[in-house]
C-alpha positions as a Python dict, from the first residue, in 0.01 Angstrom:
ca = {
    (1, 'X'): (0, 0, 0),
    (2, 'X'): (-288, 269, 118),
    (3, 'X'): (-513, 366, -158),
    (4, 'X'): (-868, 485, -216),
    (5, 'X'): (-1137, 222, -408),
    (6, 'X'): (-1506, 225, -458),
    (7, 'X'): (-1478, -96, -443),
    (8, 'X'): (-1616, -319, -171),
    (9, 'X'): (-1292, -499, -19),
    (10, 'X'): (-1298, -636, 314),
    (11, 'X'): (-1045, -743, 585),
    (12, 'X'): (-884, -1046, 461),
    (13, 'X'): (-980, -1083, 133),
    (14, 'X'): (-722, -1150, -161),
    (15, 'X'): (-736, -872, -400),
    (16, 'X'): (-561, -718, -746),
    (17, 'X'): (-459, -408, -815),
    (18, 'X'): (-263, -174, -1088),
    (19, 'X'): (-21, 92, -975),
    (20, 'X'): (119, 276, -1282),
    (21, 'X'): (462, 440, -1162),
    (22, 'X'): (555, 800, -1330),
    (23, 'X'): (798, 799, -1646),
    (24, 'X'): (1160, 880, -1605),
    (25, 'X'): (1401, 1127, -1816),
    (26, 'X'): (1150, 1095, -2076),
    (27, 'X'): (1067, 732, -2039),
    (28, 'X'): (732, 544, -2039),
    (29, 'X'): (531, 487, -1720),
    (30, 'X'): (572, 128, -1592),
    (31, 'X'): (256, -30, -1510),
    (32, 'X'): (293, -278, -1231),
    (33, 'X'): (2, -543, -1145),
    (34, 'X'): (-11, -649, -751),
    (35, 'X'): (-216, -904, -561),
    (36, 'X'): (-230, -872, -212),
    (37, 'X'): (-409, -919, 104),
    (38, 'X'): (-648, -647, 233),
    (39, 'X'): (-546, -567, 585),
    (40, 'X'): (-769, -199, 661),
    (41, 'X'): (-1105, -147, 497),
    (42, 'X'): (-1267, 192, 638),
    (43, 'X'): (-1508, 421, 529),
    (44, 'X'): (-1303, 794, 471),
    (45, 'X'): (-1391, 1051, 723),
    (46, 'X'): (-1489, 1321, 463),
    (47, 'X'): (-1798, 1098, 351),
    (48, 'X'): (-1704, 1040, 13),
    (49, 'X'): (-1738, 746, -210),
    (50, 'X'): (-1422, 618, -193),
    (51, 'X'): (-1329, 363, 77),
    (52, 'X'): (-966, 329, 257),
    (53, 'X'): (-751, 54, 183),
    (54, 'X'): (-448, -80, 278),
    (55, 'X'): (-289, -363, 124),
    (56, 'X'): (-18, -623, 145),
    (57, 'X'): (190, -644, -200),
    (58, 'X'): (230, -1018, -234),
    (59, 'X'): (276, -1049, -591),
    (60, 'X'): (365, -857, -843),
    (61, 'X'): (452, -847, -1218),
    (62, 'X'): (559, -584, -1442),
    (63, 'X'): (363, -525, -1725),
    (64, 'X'): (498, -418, -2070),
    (65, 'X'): (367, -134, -2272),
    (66, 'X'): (213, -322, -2531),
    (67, 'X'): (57, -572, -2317),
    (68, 'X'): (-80, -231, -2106),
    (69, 'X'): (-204, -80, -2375),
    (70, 'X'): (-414, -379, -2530),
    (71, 'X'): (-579, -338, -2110),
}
């Protein structure tokens, strides 16, 4: 997973994260909590805030609209 944090991950460490995947046909989004290992940590080359980070996905759990919501 390659995302964009402000957050100060480095190589190697364990971390959690919360991808939220689009509604279907008129469905609800489904909000899906990972943990994973950081494997790239870089500064972006634009010189914003945000740091790049790639991730290993190696748990994950679905999370249920009401249990999202109370989040």
């Amino acid at each position: 997973m390659l995302f964009r944090s402000e957050g100060t991950a480095e190589v190697g460490d364990l971390i959690e994260y919360l991808i939220t995947l689009p509604a279907v046909q008129e469905g609800t989004p489904v909000k899906v909590l990972c943990k994973g290992k950081v494997t790239l940590a870089k500064a972006p080359a634009d010189g914003s805030a945000s740091r790049i980070i790639a991730a290993t996905v190696e748990r994950y759990e679905f999370i249920r609209a009401a249990a999202a919501s109370a989040a």
